[in-house]
VEXBA-225806 format. One record per residue (C-alpha): residue in three letters; x, y, z. Coordinates in nm, 4 decimals, always signed. Layout:
(node 'ALA'; (X; Y; Z));
...
This chain:
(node 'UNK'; (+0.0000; +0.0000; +0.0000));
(node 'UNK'; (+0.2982; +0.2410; +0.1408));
(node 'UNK'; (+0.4930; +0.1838; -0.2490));
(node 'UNK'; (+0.1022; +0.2566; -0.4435));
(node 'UNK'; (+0.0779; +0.6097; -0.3184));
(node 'UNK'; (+0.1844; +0.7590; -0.6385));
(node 'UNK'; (-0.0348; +0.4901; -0.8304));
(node 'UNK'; (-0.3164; +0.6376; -0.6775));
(node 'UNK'; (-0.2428; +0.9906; -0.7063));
(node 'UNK'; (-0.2451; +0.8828; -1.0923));
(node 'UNK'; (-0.6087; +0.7534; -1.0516));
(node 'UNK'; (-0.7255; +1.0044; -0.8046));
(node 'UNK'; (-0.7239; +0.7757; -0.5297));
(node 'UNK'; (-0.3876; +0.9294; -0.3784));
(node 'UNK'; (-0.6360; +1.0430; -0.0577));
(node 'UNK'; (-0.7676; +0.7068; -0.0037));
(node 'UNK'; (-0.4616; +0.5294; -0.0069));
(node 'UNK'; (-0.3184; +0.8411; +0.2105));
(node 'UNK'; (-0.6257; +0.7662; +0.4815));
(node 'UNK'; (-0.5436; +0.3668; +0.4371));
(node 'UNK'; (-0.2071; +0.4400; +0.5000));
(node 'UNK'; (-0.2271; +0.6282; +0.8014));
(node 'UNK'; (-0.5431; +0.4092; +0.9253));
(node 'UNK'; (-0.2908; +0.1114; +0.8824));
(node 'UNK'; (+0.0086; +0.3245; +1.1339));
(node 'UNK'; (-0.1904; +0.4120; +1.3753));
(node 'UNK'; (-0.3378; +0.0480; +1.4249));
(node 'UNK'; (-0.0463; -0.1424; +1.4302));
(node 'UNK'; (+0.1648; -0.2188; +1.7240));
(node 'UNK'; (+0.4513; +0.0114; +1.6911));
(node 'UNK'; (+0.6788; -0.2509; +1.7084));
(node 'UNK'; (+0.5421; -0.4380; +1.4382));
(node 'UNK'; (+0.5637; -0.1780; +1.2263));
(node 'UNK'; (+0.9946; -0.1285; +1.3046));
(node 'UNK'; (+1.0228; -0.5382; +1.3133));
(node 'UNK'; (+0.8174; -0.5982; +0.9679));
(node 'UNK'; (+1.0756; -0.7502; +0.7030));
(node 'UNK'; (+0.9133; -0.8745; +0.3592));
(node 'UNK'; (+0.9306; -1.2689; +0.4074));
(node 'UNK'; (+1.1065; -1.3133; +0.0642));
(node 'UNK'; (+1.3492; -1.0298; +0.0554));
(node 'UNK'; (+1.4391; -0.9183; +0.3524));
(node 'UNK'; (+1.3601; -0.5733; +0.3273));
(node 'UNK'; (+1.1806; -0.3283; +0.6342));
(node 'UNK'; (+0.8620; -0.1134; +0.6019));
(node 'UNK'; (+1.1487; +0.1679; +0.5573));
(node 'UNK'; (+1.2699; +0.0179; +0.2018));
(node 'UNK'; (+0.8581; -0.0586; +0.1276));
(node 'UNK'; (+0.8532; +0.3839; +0.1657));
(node 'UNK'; (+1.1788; +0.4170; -0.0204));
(node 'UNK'; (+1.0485; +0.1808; -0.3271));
(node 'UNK'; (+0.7114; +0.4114; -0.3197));
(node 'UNK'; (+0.5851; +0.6063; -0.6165));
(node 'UNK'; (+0.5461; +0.9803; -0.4909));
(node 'UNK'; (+0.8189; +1.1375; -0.3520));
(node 'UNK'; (+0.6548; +1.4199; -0.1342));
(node 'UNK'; (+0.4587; +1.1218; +0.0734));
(node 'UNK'; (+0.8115; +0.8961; +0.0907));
(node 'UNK'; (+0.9931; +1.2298; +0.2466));
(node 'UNK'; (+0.6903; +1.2176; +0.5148));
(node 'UNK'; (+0.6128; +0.8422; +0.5679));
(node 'UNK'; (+1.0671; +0.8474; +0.6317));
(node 'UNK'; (+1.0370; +1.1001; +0.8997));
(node 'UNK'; (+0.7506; +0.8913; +1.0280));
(node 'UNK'; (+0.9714; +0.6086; +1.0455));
(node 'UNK'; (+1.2359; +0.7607; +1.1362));
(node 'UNK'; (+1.0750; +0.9080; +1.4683));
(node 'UNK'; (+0.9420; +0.6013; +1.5340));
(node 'UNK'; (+1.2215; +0.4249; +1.5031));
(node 'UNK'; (+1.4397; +0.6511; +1.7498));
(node 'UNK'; (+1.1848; +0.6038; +1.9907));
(node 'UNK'; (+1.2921; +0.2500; +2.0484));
(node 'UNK'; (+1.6192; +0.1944; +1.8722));
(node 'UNK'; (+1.8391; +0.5399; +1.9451));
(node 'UNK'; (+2.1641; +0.4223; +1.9402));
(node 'UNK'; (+2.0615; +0.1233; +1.6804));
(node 'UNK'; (+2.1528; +0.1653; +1.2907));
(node 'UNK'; (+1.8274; +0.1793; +1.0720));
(node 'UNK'; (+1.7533; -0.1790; +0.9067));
(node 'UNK'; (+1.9261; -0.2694; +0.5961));
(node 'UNK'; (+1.8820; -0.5868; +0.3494));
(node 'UNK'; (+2.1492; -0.7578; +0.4023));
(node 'UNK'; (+2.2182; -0.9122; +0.0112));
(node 'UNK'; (+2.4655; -1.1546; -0.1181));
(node 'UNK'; (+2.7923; -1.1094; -0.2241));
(node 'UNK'; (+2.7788; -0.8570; -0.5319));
(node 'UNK'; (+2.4528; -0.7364; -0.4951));
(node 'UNK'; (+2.3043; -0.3937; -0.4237));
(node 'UNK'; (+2.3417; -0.3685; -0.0351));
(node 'UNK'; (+2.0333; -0.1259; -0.0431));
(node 'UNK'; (+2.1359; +0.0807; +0.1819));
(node 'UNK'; (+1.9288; +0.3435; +0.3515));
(node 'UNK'; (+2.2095; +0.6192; +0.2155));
(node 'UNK'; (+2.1913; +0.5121; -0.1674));
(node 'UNK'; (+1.8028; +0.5177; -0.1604));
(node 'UNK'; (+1.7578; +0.8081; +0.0221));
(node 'UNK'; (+2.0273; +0.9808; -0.2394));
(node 'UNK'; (+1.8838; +0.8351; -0.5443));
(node 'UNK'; (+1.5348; +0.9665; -0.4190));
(node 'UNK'; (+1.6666; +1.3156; -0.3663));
(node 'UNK'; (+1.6066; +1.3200; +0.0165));
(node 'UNK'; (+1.8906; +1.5518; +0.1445));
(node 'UNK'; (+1.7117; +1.6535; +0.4657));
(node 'UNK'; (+1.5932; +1.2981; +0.5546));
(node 'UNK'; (+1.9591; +1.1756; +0.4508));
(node 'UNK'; (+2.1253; +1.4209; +0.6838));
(node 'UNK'; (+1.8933; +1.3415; +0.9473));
(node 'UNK'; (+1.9881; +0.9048; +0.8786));
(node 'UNK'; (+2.3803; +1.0390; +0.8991));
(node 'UNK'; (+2.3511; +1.2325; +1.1941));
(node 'UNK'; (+2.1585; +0.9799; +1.4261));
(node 'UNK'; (+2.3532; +0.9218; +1.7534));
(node 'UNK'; (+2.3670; +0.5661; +1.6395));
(node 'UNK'; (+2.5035; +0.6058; +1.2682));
(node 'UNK'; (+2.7936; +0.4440; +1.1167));
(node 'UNK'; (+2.9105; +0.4198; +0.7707));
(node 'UNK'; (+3.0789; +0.0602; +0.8402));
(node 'UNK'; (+2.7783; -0.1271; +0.6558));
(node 'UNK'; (+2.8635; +0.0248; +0.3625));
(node 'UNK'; (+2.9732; -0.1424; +0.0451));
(node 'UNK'; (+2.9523; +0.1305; -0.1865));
(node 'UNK'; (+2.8901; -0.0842; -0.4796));
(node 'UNK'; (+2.5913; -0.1191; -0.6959));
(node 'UNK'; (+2.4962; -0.4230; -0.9523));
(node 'UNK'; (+2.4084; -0.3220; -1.3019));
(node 'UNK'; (+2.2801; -0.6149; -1.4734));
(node 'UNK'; (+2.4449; -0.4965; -1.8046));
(node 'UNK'; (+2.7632; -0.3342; -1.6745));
(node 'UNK'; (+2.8428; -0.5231; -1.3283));
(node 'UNK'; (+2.9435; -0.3984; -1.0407));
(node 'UNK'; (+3.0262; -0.0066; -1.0459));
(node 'UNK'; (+3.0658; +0.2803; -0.7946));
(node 'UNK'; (+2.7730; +0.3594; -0.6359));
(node 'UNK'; (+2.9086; +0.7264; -0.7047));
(node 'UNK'; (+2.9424; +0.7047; -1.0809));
(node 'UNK'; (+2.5419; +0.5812; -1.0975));
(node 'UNK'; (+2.4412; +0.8341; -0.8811));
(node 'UNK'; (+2.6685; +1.1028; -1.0804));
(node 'UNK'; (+2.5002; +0.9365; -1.4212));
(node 'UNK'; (+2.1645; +0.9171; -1.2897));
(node 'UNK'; (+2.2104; +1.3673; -1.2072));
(node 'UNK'; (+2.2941; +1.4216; -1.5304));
(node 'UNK'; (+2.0421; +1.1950; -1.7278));
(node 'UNK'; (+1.7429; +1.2832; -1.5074));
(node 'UNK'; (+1.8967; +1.6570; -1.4758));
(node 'UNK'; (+1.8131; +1.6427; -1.1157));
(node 'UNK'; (+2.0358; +1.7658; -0.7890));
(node 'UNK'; (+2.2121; +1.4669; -0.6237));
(node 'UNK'; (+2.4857; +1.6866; -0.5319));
(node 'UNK'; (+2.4114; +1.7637; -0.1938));
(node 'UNK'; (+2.3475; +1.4193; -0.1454));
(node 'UNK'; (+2.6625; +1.3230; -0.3084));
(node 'UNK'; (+2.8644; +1.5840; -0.1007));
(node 'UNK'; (+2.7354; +1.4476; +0.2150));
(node 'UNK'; (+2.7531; +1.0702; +0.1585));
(node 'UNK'; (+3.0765; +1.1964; +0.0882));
(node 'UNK'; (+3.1648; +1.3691; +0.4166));
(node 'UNK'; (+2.9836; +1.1864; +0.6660));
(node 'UNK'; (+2.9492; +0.8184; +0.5407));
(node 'UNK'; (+3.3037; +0.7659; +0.3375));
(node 'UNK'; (+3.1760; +0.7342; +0.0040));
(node 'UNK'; (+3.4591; +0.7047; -0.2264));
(node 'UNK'; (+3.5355; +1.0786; -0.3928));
(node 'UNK'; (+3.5610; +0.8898; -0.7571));
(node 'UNK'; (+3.4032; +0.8441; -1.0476));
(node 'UNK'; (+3.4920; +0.5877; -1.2896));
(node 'UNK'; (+3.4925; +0.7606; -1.5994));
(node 'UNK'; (+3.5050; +0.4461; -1.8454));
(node 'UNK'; (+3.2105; +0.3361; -1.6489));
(node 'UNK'; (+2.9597; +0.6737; -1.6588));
(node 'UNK'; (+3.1246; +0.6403; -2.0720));
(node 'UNK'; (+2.9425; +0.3079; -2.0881));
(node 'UNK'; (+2.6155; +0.3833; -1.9095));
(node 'UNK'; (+2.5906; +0.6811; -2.1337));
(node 'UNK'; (+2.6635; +0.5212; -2.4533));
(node 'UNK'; (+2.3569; +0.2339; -2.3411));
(node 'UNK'; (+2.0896; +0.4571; -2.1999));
(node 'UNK'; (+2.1289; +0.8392; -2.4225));
């Protein structure tokens, strides 16, 4: 329901699903809704927001989580899939940067329980492999024209992102996707 918002803003249901969403947080144990991990892949009601469809009720539904979530787990790191070896790690960071969430990114980075020793940094590309995270994102800003680079300045600074871009790599996913 949390990834359809955007699906129903396209058939004028966006205020139903909105009420159905909020009906659905305020009934469910707390806890549940922190502890919930898809039975097939792993991932938390935080990655089921991230994966959503309209960006303005993913910033809000985060913060929701996000509060919630430092109401019980302070000094805890957020929940992450853990996948296997060469796979997107889905990391709170990359999603939060690919969405364009610099406020809600700062906020995951500057938690008292943060660390930036989870991260891989790597991304899978079907076509081209693994690459730097920071030559899709870098890709991604100037396909899409959109701002990463306050994201990309503080995944940088606070979570050790590497400062590179692979420039035979960004060649490649240009030449396949423009």
């Amino acid at each position: 329901m949390i990834q359809k918002t955007g699906i129903g803003s396209i058939e004028g249901q966006a205020e139903k699903v909105i009420a159905l969403i909020d009906y659905m947080w305020n009934w469910l144990d707390e806890k549940s809704i922190l502890d919930y991990r898809h039975p097939e892949y792993g991932g938390s009601m935080l990655h089921s927001i991230l994966y959503g469809f309209h960006s303005e009720q993913i910033g809000m539904l985060v913060n929701r989580f996000i509060d919630l979530w430092d109401s019980y787990y302070l000094e805890r790191p957020l929940p992450e899939i853990q996948g296997d070896e060469g796979e997107d790690p889905q990391t709170i960071e990359y999603l939060l940067a690919y969405e364009i969430l610099p406020d809600q990114l700062e906020r995951v980075l500057r938690r008292p329980g943060y660390t930036s020793g989870h991260l891989k940094w790597l991304y899978h590309d079907y076509y081209q492999g693994l690459i730097g995270t920071k030559t899709k994102l870098v890709y991604d800003r100037e396909r899409w024209r959109n701002t990463y680079d306050v994201c990309i300045r503080m995944l940088e600074d606070m979570a050790d992102m590497p400062s590179d871009v692979d420039p035979v790599v960004l060649k490649a996913l240009k030449d396949q996707y423009d």
